[in-house]
C-alpha positions as CSV (number, residue, x, y, z in Angstrom):
1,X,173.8,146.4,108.0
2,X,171.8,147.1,111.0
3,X,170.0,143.5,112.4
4,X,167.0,143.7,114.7
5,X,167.1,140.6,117.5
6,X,164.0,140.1,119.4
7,X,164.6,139.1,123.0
8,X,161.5,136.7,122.6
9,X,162.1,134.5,119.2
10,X,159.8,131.9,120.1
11,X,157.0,133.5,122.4
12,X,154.1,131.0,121.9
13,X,157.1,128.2,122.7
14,X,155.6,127.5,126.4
15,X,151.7,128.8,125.9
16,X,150.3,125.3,124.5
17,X,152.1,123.3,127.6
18,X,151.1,125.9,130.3
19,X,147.6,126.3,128.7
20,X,147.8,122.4,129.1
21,X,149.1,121.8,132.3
22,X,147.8,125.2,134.4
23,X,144.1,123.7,134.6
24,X,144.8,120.3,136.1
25,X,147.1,122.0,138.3
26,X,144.9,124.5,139.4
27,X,142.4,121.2,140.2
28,X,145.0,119.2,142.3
29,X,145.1,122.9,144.4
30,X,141.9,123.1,144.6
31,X,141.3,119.0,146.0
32,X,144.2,120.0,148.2
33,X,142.3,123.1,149.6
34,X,139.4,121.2,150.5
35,X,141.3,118.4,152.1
36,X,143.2,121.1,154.2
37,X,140.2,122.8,155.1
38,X,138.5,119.8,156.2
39,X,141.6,118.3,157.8
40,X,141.9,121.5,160.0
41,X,137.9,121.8,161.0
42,X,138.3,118.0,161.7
43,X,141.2,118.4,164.1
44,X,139.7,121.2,165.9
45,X,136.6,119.1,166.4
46,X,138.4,116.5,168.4
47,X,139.9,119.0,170.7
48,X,136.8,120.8,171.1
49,X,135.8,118.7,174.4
50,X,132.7,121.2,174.9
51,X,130.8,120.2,171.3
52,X,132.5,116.1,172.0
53,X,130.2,116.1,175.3
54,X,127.0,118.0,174.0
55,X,127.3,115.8,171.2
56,X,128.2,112.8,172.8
57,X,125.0,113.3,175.7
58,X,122.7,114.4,172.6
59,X,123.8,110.3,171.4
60,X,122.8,108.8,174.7
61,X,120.0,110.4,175.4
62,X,118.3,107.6,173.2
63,X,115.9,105.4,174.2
64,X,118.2,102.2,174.9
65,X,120.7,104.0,177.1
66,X,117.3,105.8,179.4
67,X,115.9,102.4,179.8
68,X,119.0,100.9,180.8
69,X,118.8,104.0,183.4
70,X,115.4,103.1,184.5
71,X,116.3,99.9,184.8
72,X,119.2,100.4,187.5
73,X,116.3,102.8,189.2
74,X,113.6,99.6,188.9
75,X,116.4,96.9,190.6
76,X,117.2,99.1,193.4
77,X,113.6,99.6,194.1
78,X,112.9,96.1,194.3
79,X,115.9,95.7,196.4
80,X,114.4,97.4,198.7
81,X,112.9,95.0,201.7
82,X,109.1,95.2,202.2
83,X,108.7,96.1,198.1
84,X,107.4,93.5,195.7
85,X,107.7,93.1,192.3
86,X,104.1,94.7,191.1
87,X,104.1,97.6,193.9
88,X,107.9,98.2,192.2
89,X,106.6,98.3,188.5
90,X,104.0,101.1,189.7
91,X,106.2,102.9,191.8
92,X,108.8,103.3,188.4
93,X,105.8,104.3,186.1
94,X,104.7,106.6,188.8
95,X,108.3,108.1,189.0
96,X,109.1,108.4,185.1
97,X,106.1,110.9,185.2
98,X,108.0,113.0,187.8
99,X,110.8,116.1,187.1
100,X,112.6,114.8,190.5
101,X,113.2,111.6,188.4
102,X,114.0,113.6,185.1
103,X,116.8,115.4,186.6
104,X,118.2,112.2,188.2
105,X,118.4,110.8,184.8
106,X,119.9,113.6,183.4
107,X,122.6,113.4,186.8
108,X,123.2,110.0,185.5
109,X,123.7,110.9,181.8
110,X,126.1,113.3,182.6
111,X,128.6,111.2,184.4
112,X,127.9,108.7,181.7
113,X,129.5,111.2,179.4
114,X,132.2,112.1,181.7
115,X,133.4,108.8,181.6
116,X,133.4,108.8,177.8
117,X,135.2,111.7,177.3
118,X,137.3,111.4,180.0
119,X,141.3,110.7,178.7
120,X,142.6,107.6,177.6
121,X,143.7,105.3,180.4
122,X,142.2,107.2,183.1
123,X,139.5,105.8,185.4
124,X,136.1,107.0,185.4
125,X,133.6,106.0,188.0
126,X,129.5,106.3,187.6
127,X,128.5,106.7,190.9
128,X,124.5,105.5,190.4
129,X,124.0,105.5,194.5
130,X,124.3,109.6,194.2
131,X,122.6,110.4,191.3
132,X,119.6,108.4,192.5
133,X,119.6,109.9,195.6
134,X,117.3,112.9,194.9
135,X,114.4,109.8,194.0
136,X,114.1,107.9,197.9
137,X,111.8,110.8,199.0
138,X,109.9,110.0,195.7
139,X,109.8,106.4,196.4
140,X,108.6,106.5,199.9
141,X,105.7,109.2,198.9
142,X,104.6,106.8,195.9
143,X,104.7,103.3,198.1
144,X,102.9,105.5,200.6
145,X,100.4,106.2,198.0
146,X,100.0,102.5,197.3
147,X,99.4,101.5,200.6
148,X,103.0,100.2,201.6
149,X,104.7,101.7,204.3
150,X,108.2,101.5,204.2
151,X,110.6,103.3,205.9
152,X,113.1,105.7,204.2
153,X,115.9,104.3,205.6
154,X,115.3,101.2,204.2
155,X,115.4,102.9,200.8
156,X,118.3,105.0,201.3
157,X,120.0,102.2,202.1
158,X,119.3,100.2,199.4
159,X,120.4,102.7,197.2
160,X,123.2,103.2,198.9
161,X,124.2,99.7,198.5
162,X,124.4,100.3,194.3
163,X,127.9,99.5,193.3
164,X,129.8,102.4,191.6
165,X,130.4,101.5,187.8
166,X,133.5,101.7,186.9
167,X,134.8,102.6,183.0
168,X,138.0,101.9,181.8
169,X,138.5,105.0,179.5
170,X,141.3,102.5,177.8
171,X,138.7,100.8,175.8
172,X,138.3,101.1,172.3
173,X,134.8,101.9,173.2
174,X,135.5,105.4,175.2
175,X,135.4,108.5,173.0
176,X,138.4,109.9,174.6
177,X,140.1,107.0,172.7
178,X,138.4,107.9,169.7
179,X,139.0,111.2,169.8
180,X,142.5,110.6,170.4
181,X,142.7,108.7,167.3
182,X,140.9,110.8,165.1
183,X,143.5,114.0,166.2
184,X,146.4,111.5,165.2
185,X,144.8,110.8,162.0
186,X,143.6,114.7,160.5
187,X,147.2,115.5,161.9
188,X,148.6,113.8,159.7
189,X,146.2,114.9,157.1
190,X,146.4,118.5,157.5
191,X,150.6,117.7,156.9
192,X,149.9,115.7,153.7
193,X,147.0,118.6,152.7
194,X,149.2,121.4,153.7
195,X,152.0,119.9,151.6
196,X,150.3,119.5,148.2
197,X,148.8,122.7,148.6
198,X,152.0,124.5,148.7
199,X,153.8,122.0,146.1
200,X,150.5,122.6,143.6
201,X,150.2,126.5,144.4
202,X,154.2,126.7,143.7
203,X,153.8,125.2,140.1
204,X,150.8,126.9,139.4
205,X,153.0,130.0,140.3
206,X,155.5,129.0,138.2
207,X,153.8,127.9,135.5
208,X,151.8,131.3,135.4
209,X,152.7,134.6,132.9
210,X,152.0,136.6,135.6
211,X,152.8,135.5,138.9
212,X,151.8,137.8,141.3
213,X,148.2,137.7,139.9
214,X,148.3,134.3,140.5
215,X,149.3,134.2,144.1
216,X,146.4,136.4,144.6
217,X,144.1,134.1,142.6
218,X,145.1,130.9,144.6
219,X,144.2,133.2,147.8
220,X,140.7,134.1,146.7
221,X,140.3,130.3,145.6
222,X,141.2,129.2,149.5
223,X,139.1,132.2,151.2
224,X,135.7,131.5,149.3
225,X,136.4,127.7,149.6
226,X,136.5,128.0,153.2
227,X,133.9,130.9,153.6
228,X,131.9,128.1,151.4
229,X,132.2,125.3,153.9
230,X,131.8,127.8,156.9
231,X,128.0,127.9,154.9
232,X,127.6,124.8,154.0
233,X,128.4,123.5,157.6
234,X,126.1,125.5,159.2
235,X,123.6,124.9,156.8
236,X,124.2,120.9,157.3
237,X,123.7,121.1,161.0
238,X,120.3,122.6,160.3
239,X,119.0,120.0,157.2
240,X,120.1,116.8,160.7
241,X,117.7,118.5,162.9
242,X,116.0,121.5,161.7
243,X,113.9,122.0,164.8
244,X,115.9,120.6,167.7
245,X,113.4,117.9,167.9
246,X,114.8,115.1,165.8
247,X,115.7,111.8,166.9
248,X,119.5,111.5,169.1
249,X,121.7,111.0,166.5
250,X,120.4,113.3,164.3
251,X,120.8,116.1,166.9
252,X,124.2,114.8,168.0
253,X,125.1,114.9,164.0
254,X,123.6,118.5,164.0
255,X,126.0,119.5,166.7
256,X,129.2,118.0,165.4
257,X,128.6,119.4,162.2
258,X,127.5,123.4,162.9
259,X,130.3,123.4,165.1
260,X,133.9,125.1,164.6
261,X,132.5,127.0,162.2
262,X,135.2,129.6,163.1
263,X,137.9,127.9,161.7
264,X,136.5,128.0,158.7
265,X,135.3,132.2,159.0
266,X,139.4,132.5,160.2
267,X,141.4,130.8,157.1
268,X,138.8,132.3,154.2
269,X,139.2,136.0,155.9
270,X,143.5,135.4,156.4
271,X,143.4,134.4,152.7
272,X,140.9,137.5,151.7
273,X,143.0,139.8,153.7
274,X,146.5,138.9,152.1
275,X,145.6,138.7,148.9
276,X,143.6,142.3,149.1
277,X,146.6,143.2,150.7
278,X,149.2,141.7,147.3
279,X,146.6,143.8,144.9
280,X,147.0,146.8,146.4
281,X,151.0,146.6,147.0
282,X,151.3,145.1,143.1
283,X,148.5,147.5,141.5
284,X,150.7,149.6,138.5
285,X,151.9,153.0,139.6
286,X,149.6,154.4,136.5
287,X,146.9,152.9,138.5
288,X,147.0,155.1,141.5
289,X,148.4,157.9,140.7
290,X,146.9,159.2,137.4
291,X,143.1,160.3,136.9
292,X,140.9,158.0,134.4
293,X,141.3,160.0,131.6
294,X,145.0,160.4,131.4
295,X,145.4,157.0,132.6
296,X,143.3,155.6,129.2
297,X,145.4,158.4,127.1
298,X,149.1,156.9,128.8
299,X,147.8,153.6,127.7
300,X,147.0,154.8,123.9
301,X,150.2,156.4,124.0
302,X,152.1,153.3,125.3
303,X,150.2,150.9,122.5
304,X,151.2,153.5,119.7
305,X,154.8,153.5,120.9
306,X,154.7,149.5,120.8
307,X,153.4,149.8,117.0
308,X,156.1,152.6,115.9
309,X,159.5,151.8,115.9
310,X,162.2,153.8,117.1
């Protein structure tokens, strides 16, 4: 007597688990793609010392850090011999009205960030005396203009006599040491990300029927994740200050966030690429070789030969 042994006696055995286990799988891949993709955009961020000093100058260009500006400018005014208190106060108002005194602030700024930015336990110095150098012609014209002659020596060398500030990019409060921290930090991330990724993608692989379909599925899940941040990111930057107007730390906000955007265009078009790339390698022979209509009527013939047996 002839027996017929199927090769598969029990072939709804491992459906219910994997129909069980496959979603919450898939979930913990996709939580691990997003803390990847935020981990790697993060890290780039802090090495990006171009958007850190746009950013970081966008922050102090706020009201309490310009008056603590104009305030140096106002002390070494009134330093100056020959000046009083009230001819100082109108000279200042005079000067803020200026672009001479616009620029100097903005000279001032700028080495202001420098120093931030500058690496940890290095020495930054904010040499005040030079950036308000452009200003003693200014002051002598508008004491002139007041009736008090004083001579531009005088005032050159009372501004020379302003003490260079000096930062100690060692502090917690410089950037560079925040920066510097931060990098440590989504380093560490990106490993931790980067290795549930691959341990959640692997069982989802294994747990799949098909696994080459599903390689290619985890890949379209990473490249419109990423493409979708790359969106959202810019589109964030824009809601913090929609018409470059907004107050400082909205348009430093803006600029940390609409930057890098790059890495995010990079990963989602890798991950696109490859797994166009695994679709067209693991398409069925049938599928690009035969026409439609002999492809449909190989198909029929295959399901009939399934249904008879031989």
């Amino acid at each position: 007597m002839n027996h017929t042994y199927s090769t598969n006696a029990h072939p709804g055995r491992w459906h219910r688990p994997r129909r069980l286990t496959l979603p919450w799988v898939l979930w913990m891949f996709g939580l691990s793609t997003t803390l990847l993709l935020i981990a790697i955009w993060g890290r780039a961020v802090t090495v990006d010392q171009s958007t850190i000093a746009r950013s970081t100058e966008a922050a102090l260009s706020a009201d309490l850090v310009t008056d603590r500006v104009w305030d140096w400018v106002g002390e070494g005014i009134a330093a100056t011999d020959g000046i009083d208190a009230v001819e100082a106060d109108r000279v200042l108002l005079e000067l803020k009205e200026r672009p001479e005194a616009t620029g100097a602030i903005d000279a001032l700024i700028d080495q202001v960030v420098e120093a931030l930015v500058a690496p940890p336990g290095s020495e930054a110095t904010i040499d005040v005396a030079s950036a308000l150098a452009p200003l003693v012609p200014e002051v002598v014209d508008g004491l002139a203009a007041q009736g008090v002659a004083v001579p531009t020596a005088a005032v050159e060398a009372t501004v020379d006599s302003l003490d260079p500030v000096a930062l100690d990019t060692g502090e917690a409060v410089s950037v560079g040491v925040v920066t510097d921290q931060a990098h440590a930090a989504l380093t560490l991330g990106v490993l931790a990300a980067a290795g549930m990724l691959l341990l959640f993608g692997g069982l989802a692989v294994v747990i799949a029927e098909d696994r080459w379909p599903m390689v290619r599925g985890l890949l379209t899940r990473i490249a419109f994740s990423a493409l979708s941040f790359a969106a959202l990111f810019r589109f964030g930057g824009w809601v913090l200050d929609p018409h470059g107007g907004g107050s400082p730390l909205r348009r430093s906000g803006a600029i940390i966030v609409a930057s890098n955007l790059h890495v995010f265009i990079g990963i989602g078009g890798l991950a696109a690429l490859v797994a166009a790339a695994i679709w067209v390698v693991r398409r069925p022979v049938s599928d690009r070789t035969l026409p439609r209509g002999d492809h449909e009527r190989a198909s029929d013939d295959t399901s009939t030969q399934e249904l008879v047996p031989v």
